[in-house]
Backbone as numpy.savetxt, mean C-alpha at the origin, in Angstrom:
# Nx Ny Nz CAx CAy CAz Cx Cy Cz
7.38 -2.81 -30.42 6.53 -1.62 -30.42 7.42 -0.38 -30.42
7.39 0.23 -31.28 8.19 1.48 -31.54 7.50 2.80 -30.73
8.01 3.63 -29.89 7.79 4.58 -29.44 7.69 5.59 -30.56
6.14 6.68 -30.66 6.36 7.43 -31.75 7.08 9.05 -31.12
6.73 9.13 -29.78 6.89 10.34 -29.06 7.55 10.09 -27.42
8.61 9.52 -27.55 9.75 9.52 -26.47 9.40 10.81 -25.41
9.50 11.92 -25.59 9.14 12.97 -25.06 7.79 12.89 -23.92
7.07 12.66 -24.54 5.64 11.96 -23.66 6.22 11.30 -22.07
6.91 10.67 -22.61 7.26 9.71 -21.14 8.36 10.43 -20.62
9.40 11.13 -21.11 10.38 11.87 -20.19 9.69 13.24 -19.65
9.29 13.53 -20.22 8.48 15.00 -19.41 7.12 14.67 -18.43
7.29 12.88 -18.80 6.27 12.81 -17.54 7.08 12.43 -15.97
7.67 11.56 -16.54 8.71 11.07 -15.46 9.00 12.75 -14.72
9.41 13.71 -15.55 10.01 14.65 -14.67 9.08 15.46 -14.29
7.79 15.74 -14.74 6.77 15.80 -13.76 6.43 15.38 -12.44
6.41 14.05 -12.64 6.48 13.29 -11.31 7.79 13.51 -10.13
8.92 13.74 -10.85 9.68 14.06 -9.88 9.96 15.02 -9.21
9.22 16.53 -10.05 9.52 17.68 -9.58 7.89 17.43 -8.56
6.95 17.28 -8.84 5.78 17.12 -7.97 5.91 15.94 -6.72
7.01 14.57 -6.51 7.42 14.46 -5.84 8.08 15.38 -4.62
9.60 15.90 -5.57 10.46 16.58 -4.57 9.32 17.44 -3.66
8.54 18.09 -4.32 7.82 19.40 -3.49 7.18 19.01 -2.76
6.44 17.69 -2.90 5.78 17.21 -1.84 6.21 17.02 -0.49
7.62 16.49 -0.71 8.56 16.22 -0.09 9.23 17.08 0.79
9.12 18.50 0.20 9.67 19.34 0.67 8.92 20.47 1.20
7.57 20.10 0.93 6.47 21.04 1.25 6.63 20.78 3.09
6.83 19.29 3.76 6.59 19.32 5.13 7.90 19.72 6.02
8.95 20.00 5.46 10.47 20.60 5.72 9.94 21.71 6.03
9.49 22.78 4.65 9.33 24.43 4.52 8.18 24.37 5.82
6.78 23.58 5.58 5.79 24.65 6.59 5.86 23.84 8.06
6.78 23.09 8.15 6.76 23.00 9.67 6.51 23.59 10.71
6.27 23.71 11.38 5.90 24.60 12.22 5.05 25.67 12.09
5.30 26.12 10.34 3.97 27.36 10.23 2.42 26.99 10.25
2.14 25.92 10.23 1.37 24.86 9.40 0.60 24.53 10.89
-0.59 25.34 11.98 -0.95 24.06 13.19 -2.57 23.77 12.42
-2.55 22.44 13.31 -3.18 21.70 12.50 -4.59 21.15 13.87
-5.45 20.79 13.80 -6.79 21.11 14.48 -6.31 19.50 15.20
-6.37 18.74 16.04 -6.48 17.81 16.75 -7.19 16.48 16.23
-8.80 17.16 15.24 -9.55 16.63 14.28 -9.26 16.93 12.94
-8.38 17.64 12.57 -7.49 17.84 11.22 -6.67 16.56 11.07
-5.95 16.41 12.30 -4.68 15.07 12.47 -5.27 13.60 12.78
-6.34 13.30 13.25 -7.20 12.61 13.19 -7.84 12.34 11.93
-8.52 13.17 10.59 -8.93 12.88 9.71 -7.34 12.61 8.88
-6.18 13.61 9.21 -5.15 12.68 7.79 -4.67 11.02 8.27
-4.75 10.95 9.59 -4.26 9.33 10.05 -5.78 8.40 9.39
-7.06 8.98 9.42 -7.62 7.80 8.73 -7.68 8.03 7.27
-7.25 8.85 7.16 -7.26 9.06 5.08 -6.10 7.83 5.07
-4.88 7.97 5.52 -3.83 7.50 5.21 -3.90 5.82 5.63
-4.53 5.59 6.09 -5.18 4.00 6.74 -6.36 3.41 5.71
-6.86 4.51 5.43 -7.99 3.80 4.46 -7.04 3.79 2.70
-6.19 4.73 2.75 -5.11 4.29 1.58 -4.14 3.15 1.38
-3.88 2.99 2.53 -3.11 2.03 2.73 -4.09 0.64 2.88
-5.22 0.36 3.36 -6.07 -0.82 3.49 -6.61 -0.71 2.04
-6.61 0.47 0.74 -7.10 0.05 -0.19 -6.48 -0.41 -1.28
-4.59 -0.10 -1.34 -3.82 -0.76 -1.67 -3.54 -2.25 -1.58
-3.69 -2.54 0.08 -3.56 -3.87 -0.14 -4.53 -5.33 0.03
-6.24 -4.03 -0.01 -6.95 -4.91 -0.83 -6.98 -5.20 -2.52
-6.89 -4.24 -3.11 -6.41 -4.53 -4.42 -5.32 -5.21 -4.80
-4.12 -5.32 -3.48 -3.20 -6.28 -4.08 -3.53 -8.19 -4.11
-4.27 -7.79 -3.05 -4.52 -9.37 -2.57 -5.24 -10.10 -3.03
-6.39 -9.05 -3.71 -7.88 -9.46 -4.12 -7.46 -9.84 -5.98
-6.45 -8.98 -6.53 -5.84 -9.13 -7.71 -4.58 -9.40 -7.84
-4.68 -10.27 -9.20 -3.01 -10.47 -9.52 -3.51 -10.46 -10.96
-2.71 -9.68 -11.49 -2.65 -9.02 -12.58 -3.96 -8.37 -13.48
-4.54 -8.57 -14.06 -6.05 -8.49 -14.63 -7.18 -9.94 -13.99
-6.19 -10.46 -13.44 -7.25 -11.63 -12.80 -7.58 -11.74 -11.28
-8.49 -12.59 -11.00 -8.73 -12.69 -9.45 -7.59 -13.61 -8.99
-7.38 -13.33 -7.38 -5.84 -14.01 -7.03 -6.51 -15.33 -6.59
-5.59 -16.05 -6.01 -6.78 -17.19 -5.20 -6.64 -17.52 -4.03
-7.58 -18.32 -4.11 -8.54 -18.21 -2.14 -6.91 -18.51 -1.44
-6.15 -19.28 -1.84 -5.11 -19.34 -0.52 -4.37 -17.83 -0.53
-4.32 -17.16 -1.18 -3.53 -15.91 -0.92 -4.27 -15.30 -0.33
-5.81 -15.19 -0.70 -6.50 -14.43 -0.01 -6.98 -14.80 1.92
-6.68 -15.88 1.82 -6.62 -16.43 3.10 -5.60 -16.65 4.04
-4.53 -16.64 3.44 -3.84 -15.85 3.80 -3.17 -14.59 4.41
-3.80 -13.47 3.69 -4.25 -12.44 3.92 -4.81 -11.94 5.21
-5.91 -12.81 5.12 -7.28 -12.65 6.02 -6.59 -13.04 7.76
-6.01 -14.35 7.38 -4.90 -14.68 8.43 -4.04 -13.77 9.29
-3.11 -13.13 8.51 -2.32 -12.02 8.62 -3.25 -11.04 9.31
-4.63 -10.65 8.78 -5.09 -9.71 9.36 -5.58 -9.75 10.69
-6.28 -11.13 10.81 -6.57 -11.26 12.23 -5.66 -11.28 12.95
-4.49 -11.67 12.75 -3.35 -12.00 13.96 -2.64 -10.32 14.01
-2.90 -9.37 13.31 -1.98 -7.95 13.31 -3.40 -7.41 14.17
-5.00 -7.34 14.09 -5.52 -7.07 14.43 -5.65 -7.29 16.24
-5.03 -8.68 16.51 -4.74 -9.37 17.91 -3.35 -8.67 18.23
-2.49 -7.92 17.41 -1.11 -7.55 17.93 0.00 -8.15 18.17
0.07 -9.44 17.54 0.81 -10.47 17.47 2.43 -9.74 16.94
3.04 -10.30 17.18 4.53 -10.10 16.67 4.40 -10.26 14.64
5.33 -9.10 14.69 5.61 -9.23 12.75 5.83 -10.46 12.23
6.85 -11.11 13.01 7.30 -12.09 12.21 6.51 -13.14 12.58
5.84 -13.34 13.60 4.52 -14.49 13.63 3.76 -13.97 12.83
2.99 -12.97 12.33 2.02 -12.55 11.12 2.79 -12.90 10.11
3.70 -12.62 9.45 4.30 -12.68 8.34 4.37 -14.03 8.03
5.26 -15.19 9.10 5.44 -16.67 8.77 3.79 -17.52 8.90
2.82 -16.63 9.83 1.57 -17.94 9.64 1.23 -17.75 8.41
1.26 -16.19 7.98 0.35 -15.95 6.47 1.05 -16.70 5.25
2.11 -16.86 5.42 3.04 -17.19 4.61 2.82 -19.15 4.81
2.99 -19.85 5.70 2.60 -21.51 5.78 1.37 -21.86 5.74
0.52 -20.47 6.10 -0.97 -20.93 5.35 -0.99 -21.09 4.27
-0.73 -19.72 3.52 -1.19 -19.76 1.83 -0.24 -21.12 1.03
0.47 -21.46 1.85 1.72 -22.68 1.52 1.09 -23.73 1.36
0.44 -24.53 2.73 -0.56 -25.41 2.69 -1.29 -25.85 2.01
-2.53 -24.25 2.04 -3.68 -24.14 0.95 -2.91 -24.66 -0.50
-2.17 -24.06 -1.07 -2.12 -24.55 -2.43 -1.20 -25.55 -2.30
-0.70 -26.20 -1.32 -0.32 -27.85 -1.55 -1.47 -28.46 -1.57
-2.05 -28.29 -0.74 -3.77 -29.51 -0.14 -4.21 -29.18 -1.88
-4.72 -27.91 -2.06 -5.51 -27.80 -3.12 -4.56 -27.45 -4.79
């Protein structure tokens, strides 16, 4: 597949990076100028929780254009109850991981 307009993709890339850096650099500059309501900091911790839980339902729930399957997703589900109980990382990480193992040996 021949690229007809190279340009397209480098001026996007550097879009993204200059709208990165600033992002980046936006919480350096207004530190401190910037106070923020008690329920201001409260609504960005659940924006940022419901971003993050919608990432890695879409990762789990998909693999590639297709549906993933039930042992990953059970997996998953695994992982979640035991992070939800407060369990240690690496006990969440290794049950989710010898479940979904199992599941697609058995099945």
């Amino acid at each position: 597949m021949m690229m007809e307009h190279p340009w397209l993709i480098v001026s996007g890339i550097f879009i993204l990076a200059v709208g990165t850096y600033l992002m980046r650099a936006s919480g350096a500059l207004l530190k401190g100028r910037v106070n923020l309501t008690e329920q201001n900091k409260a609504l960005f911790s659940a924006a940022a929780i419901v971003i993050l839980f919608s990432v890695a339902m879409t990762s789990t729930l998909f693999s590639g254009n297709e549906l993933s399957d039930l042992p990953k997703i059970i997996g998953v589900v695994v992982a979640g109850i035991l992070t939800w109980y407060r369990k240690p990382f690496i006990v969440i990480v290794l049950s989710a991981a010898i479940v979904t193992a199992l599941l697609r040996w058995l099945f």
